[in-house]
C-alpha positions as a Python dict, from the first residue, in 0.01 Angstrom:
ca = {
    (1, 'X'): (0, 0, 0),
    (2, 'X'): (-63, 349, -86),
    (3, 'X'): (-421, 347, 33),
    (4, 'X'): (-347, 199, 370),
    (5, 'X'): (-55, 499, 377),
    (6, 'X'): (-271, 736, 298),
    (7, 'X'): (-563, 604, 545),
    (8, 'X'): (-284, 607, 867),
    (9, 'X'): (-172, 950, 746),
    (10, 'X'): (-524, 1118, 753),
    (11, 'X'): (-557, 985, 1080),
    (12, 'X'): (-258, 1170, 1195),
    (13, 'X'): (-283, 1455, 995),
    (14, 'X'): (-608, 1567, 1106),
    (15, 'X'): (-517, 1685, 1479),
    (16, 'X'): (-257, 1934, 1290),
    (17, 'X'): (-536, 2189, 1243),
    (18, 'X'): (-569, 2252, 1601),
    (19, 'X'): (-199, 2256, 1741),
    (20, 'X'): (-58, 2507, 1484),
    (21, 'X'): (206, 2722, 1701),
    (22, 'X'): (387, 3025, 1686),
    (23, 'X'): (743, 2994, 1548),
    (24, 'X'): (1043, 3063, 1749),
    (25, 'X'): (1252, 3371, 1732),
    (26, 'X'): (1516, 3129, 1583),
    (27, 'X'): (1292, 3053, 1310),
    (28, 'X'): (1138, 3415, 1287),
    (29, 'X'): (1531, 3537, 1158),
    (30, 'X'): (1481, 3244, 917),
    (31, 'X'): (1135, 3412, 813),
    (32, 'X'): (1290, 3784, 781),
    (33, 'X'): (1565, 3690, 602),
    (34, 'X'): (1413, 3547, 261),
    (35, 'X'): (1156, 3839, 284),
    (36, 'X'): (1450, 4120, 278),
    (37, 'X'): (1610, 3923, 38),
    (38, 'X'): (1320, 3746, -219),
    (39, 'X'): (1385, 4035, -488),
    (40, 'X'): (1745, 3908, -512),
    (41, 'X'): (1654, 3550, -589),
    (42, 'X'): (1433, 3644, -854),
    (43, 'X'): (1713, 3773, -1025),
    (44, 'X'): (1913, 3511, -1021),
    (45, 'X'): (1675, 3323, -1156),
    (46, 'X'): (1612, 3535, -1420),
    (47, 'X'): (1994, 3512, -1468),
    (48, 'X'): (2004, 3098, -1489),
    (49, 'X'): (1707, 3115, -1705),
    (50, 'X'): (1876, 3315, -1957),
    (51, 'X'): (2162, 3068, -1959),
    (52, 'X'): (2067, 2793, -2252),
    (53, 'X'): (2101, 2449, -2068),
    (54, 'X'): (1966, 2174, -2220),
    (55, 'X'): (2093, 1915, -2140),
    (56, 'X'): (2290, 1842, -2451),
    (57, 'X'): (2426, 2187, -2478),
    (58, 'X'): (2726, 2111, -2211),
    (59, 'X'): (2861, 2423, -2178),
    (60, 'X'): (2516, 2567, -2075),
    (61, 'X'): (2477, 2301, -1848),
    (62, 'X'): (2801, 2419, -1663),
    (63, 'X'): (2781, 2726, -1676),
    (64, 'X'): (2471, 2691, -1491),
    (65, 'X'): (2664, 2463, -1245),
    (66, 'X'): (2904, 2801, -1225),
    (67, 'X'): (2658, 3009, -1127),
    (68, 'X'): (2503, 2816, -820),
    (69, 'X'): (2840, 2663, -707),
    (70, 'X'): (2978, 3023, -666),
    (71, 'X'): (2708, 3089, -465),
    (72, 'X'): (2749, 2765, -221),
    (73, 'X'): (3130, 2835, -188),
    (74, 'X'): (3034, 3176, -70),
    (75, 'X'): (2822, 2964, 251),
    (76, 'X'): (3061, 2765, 276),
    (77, 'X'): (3018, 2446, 114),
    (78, 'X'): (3315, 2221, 12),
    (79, 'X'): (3167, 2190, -404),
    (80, 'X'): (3307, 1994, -651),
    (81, 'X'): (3260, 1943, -1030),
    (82, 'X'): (3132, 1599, -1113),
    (83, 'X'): (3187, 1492, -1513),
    (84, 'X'): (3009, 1273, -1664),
    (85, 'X'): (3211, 1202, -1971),
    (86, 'X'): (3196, 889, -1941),
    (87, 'X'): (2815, 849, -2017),
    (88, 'X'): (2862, 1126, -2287),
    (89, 'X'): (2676, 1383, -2023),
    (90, 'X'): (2779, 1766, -1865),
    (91, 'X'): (2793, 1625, -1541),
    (92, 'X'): (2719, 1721, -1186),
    (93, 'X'): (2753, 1987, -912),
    (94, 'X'): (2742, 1866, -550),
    (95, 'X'): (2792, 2053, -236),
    (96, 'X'): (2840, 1952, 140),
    (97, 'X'): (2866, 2086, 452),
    (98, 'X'): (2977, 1856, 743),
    (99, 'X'): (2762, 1930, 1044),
    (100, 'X'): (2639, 1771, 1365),
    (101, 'X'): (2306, 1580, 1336),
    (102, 'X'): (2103, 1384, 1080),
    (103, 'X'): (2252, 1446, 717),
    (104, 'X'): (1952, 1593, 476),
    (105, 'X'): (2022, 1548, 89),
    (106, 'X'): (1890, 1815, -105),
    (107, 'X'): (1831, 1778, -501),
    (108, 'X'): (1795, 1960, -776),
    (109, 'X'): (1904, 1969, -1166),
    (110, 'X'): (2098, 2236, -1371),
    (111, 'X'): (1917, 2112, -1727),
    (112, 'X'): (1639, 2189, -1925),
    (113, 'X'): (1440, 2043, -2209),
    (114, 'X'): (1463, 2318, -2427),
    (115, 'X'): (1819, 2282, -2651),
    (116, 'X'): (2017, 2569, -2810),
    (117, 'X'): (1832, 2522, -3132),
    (118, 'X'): (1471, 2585, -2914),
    (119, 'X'): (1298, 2917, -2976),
    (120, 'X'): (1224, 2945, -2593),
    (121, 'X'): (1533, 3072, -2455),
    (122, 'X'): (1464, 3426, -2262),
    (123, 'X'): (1322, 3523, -1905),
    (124, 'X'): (987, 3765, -1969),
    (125, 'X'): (833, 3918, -1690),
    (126, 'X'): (435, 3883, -1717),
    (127, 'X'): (271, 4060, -1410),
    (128, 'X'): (441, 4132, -1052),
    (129, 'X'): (370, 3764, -959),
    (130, 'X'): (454, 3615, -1282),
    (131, 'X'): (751, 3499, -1531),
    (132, 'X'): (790, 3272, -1840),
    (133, 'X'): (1130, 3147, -1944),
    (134, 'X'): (1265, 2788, -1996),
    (135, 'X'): (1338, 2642, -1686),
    (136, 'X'): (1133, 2860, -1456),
    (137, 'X'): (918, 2605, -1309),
    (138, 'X'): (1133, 2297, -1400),
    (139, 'X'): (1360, 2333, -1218),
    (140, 'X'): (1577, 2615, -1163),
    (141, 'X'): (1296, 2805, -957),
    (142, 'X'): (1350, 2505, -738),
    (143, 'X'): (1755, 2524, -711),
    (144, 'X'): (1697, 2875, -629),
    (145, 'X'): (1426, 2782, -340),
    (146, 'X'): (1707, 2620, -207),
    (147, 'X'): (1971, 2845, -244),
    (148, 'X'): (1772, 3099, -87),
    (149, 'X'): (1626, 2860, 217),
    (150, 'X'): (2064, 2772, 301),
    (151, 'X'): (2152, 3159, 254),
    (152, 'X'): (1849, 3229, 506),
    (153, 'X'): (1969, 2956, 766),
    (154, 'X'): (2336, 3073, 752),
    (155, 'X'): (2205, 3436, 800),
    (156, 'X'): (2033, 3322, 1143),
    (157, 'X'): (2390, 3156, 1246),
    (158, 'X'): (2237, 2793, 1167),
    (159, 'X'): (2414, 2671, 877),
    (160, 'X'): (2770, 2596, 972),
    (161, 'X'): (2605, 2310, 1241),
    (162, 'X'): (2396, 2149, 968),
    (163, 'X'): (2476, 1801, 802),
    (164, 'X'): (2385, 1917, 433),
    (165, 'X'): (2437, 1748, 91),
    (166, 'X'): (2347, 1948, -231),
    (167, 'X'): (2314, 1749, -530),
    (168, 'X'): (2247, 1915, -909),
    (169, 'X'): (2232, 1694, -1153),
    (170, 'X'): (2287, 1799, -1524),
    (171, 'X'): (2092, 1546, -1715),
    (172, 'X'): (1746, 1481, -1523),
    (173, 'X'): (1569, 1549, -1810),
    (174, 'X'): (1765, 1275, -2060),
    (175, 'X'): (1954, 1023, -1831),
    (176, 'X'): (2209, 842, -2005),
    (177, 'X'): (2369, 450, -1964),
    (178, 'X'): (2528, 329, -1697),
    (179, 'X'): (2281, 471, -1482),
    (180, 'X'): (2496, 236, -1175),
    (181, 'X'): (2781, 588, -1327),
    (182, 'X'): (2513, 836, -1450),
    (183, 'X'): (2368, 814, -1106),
    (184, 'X'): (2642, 633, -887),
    (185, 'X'): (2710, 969, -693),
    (186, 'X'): (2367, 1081, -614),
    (187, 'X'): (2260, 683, -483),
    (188, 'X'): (2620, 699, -280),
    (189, 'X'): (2497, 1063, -136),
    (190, 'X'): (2148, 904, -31),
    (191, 'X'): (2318, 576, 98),
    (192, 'X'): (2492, 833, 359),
    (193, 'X'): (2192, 1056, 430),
    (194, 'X'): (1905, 1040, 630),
    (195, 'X'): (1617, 1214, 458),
    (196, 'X'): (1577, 1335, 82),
    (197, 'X'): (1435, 1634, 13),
    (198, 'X'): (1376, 1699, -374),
    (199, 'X'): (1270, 2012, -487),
    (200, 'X'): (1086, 1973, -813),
    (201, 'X'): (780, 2214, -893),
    (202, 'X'): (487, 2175, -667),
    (203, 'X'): (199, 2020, -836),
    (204, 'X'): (-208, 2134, -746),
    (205, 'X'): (-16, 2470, -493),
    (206, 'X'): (183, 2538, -277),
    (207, 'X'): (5, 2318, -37),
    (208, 'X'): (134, 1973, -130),
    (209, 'X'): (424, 1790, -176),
    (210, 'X'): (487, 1396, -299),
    (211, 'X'): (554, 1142, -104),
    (212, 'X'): (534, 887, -376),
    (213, 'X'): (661, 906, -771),
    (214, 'X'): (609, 646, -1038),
    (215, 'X'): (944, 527, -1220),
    (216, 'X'): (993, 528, -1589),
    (217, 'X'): (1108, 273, -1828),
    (218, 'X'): (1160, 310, -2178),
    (219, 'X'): (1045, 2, -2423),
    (220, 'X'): (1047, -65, -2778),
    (221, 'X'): (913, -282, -3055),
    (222, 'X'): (980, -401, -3320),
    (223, 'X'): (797, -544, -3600),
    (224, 'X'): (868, -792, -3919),
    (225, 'X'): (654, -899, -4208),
    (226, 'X'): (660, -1064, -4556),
    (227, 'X'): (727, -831, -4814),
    (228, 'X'): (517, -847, -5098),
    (229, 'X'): (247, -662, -5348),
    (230, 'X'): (-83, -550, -5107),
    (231, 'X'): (-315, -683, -5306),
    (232, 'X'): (-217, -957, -5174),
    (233, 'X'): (-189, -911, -4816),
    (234, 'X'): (-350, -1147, -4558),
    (235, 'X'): (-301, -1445, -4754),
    (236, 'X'): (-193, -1748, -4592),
    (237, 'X'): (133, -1779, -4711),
    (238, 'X'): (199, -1361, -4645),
    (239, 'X'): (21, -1239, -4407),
    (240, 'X'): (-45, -923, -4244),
    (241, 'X'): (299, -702, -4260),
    (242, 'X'): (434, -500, -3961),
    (243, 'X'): (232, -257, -3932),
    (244, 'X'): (-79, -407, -3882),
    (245, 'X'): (164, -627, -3621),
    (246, 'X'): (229, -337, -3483),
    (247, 'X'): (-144, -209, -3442),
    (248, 'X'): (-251, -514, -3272),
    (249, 'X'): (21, -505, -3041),
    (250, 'X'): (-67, -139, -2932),
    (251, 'X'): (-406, -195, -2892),
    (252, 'X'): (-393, -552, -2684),
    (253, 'X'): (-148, -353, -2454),
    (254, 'X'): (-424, -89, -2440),
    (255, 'X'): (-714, -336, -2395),
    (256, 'X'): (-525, -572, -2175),
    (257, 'X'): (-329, -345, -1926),
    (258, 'X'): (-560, -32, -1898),
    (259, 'X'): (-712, 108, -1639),
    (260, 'X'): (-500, -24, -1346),
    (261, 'X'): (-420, 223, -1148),
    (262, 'X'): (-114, 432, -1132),
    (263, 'X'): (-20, 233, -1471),
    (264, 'X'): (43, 367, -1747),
    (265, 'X'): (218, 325, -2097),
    (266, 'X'): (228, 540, -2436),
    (267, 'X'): (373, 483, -2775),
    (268, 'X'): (568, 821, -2853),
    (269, 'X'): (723, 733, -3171),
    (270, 'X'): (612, 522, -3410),
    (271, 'X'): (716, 414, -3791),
    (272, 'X'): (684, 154, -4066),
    (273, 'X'): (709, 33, -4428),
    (274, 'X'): (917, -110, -4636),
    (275, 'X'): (1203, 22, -4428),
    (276, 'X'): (1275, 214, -4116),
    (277, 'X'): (1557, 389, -3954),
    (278, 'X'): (1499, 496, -3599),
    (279, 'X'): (1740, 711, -3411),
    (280, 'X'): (1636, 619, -3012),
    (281, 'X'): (1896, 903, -2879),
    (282, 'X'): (1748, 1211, -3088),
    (283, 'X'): (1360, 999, -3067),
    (284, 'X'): (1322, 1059, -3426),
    (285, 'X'): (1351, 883, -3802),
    (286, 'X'): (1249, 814, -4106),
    (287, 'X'): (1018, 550, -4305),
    (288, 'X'): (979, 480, -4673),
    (289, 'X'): (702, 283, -4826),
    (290, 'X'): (438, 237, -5026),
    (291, 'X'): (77, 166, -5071),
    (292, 'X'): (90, -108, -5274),
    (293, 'X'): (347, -281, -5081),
    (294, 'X'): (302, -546, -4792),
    (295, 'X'): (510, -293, -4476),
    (296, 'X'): (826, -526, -4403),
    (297, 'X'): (891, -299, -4058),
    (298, 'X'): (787, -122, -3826),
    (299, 'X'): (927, 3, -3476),
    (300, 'X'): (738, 172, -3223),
    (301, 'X'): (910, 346, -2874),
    (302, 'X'): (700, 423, -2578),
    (303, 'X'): (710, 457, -2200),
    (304, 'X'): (609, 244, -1914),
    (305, 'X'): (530, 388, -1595),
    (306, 'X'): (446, 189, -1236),
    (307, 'X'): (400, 289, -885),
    (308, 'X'): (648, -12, -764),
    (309, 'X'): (913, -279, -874),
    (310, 'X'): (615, -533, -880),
    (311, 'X'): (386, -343, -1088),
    (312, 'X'): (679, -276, -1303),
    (313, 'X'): (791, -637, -1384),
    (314, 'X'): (435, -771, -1348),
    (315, 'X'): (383, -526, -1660),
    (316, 'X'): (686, -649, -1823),
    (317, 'X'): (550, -988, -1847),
    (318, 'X'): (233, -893, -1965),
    (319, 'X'): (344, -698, -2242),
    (320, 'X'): (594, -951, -2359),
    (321, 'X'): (323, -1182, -2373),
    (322, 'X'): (133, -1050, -2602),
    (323, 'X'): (350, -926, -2820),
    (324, 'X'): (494, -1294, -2856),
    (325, 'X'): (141, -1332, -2971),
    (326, 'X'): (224, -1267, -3347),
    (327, 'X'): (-29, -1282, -3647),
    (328, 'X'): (48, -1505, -3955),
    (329, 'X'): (389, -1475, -4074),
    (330, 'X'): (483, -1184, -3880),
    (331, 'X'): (732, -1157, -3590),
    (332, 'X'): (776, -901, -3331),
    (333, 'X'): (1012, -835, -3034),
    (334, 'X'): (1013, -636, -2690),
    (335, 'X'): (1308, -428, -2518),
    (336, 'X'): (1305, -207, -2193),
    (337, 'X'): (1557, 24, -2061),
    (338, 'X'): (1436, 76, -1704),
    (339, 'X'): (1568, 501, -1660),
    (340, 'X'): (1388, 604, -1325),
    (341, 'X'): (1305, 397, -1069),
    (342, 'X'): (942, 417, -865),
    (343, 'X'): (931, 631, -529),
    (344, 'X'): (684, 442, -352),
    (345, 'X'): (456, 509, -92),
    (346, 'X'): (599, 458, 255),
    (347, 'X'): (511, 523, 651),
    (348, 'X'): (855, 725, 698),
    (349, 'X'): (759, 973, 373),
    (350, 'X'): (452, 1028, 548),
    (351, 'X'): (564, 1071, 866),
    (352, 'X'): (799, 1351, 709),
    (353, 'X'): (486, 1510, 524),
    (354, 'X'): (328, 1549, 908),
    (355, 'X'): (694, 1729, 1003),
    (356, 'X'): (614, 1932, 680),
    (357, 'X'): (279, 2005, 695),
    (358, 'X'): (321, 2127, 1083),
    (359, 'X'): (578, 2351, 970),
    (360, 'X'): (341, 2497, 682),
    (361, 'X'): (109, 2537, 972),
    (362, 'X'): (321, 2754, 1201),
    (363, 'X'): (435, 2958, 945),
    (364, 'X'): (85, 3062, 843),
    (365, 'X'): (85, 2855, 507),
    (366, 'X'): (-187, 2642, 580),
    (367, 'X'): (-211, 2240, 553),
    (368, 'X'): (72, 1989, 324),
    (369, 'X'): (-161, 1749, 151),
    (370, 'X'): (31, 1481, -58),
    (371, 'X'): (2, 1459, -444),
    (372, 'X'): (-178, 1184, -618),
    (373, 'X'): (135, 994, -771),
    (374, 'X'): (-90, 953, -1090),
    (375, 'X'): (-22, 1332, -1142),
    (376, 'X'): (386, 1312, -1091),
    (377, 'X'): (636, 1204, -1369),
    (378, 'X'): (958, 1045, -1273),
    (379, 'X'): (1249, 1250, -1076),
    (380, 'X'): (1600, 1204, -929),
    (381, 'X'): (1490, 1181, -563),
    (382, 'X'): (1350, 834, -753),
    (383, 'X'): (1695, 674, -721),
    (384, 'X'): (1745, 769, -385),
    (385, 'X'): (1406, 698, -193),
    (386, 'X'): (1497, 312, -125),
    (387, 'X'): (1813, 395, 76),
    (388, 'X'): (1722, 679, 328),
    (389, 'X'): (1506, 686, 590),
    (390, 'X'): (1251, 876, 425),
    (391, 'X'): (1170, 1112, 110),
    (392, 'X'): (980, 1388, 1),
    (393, 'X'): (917, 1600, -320),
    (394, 'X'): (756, 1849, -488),
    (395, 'X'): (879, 2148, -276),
    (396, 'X'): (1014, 2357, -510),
    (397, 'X'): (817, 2715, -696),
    (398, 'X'): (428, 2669, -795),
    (399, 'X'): (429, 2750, -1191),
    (400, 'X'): (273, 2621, -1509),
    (401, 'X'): (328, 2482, -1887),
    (402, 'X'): (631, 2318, -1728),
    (403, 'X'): (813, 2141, -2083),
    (404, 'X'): (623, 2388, -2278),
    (405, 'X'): (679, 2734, -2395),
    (406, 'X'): (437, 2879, -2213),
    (407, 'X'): (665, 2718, -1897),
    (408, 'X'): (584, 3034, -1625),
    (409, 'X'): (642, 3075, -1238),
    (410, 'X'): (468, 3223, -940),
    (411, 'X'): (733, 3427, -822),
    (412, 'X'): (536, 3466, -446),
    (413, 'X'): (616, 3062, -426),
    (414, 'X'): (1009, 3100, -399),
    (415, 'X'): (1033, 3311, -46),
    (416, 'X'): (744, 3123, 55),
    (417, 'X'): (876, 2753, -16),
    (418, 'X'): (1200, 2880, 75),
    (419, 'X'): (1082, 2960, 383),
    (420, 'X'): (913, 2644, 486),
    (421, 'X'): (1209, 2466, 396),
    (422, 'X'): (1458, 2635, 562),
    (423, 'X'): (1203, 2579, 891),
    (424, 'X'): (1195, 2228, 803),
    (425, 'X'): (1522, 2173, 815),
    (426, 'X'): (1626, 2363, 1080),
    (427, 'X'): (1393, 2137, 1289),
    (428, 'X'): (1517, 1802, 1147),
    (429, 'X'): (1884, 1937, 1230),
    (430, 'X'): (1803, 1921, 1626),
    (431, 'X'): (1669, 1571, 1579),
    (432, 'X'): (1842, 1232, 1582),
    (433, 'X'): (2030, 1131, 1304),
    (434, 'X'): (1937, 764, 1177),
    (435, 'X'): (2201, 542, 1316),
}
């Protein structure tokens, strides 16, 4: 599907080059706006960054939420707090303003990866054009692109006629069970809009933006053998232990289901011996054993990722089957937790890229190509791609190292993306909303 996509969007996309126009004095306020006021959004990013919010540390996670809901009560937006402690999570900060026209969902997330005990915690300012901190480029450059791109449209006497919803979510990095609660709000907030709009980091510049996402499931094994002295191991009547179980299991998934494309799967964790204790919320444990003893366990956790439902489950079954292909005396068992669902390729995302791309166009940014979904993790706009009329991501800041400490920003990407997506939706606003 995505090559016959991307074949009917190159078709279309390729008479852009010659009908870029100039922008309207409407949009031109837009423009001015986020250039007189660019220095003041890098500061408050600098201030979010400096705010600890991984996603386990709550109170960092809300205080984050403070921060940017103050700032969409000032425009106007009816906010609200969203907990989560239900699913043992921070919770949520959505905004919405109730306008004429089609309703645009806008997402972002308040978390990080980096926890209170990380050494990464502080905003550094590297060159004129560049800053590190955690959170820069993933994502709260991106909540600020937005921020900036509603303060510029309310400035030009836009906003108050727009049909807006802001969602930040505080846990994108570490979902957490129910999903159906985790992420009931965000799905219900798609269900009622008409496009998505997610504003994750751009990935290859400024000039592209995703149209499709693969989804992420979580899976685990877990391995048994006969315990019993190794110099005896592979007799008949004892076998081969767990881990070497384990080993053939990793490398028939390897050998078996690699190299098709836009799947992909990778044991994170993995332990075994005599016994094994394996904490799947912190992703970490402990194994004792010995060398002259048969391993009796062994658990590995990895992570599955597919361009569409089918892929997905025809993956499922594939891995299941082999590991119900156990050696002598051994057994072995398969779990999944799907977390993130696939964005897949469709005609309406790409039909939103053109309305995206012309807008980079006029503005003097140059062509929107779409991102290789081989190159994109998973990402909220994910659970909300299947129920509206059509999705994009990727248009938040250009940076690198994103989960890293090296995790920087190109500060010239927030006016500029905030700029082409204040344009953009200013022109979806004047067209039909889906019925």
């Amino acid at each position: 599907m995505l090559k016959r996509v991307a074949i009917v969007a190159t078709l279309v996309l390729s008479p852009l080059s010659a009908r870029a126009q100039e922008i309207s004095p409407t949009e031109q306020r837009i423009v001015d706006y986020v250039d007189a006021h660019a220095d003041e959004a890098i500061a408050l990013l600098a201030r979010v960054v400096n705010i600890n919010s991984g996603t386990m540390n709550f109170a960092g996670v809300r205080e984050v939420g403070d921060v940017f809901r103050a700032e969409l009560d000032a425009l106007g937006f009816a906010t609200r707090w969203i907990p989560m402690d239900e699913v043992q999570r921070a919770g949520h900060l959505f905004a919405e303003m109730e306008g004429r026209g089609p309703r645009v969902l806008l997402i972002g997330h308040l978390d990080t990866v980096f926890e209170s005990d990380s050494p990464f915690q502080r905003w550094k300012l590297l060159d004129e054009n560049t800053a590190r901190g955690p959170g820069t480029e993933d994502m709260k450059g991106g909540n600020v692109v937005i921020l900036l791109a509603l303060q510029a449209l309310d400035a030009a006497g836009l906003l108050d006629d727009m049909n807006i919803v802001v969602a930040f979510t505080g846990d994108e990095e570490d979902t957490s069970d129910p999903l159906t609660v985790d992420r009931g709000d965000l799905i219900d907030a798609g269900r009622r809009s008409d496009y998505a709009l997610g504003f994750e980091g751009g990935v290859g510049g400024s000039g592209t933006a995703t149209v499709a996402r693969r989804g992420f499931t979580d899976w685990t094994v877990r391995t048994h053998g006969t315990r019993a002295h190794s110099s005896q191991i592979f007799r008949d009547d004892l076998g081969s232990g767990a881990i070497y179980e384990i080993a053939r299991i990793l490398n028939d998934f390897r050998e078996e289901l690699g190299g098709e494309q836009y799947l992909t799967f990778n044991p994170g964790v993995v332990l075994g011996g005599t016994s094994v204790d394996l904490d799947t919320m912190q992703s970490r444990g402990t194994a004792f054993g010995k060398t002259n003893v048969i391993a009796e366990s062994a658990v590995v956790m990895g992570d599955l990722r597919t361009i569409s439902l089918d892929q997905r489950e025809r993956a499922k079954e594939r891995m299941r089957a082999i590991v119900d292909r156990h050696l002598p005396h051994t057994m072995a068992a398969i779990t999944f937790r799907d977390s993130y669902p696939p964005m897949a390729p469709t005609d309406a995302n790409y039909a939103l890229l053109l309305r995206l791309d012309e807008v980079s166009r006029d503005l003097g940014f140059g062509p929107v190509e779409a991102v290789d979904p081989g190159r994109r993790g998973a990402a909220d706009v994910s659970f909300v791609a299947d129920v509206v009329g059509a999705a994009l991501d990727g248009l938040g800041v250009v940076g690198s190292g994103g989960h890293t400490v090296n995790e920087t920003v190109e500060l010239e990407t927030i006016p500029l993306m905030a700029k082409r997506a204040a344009v953009l939706l200013y022109r979806l606003s004047r067209g039909e909303a889906r019925s």
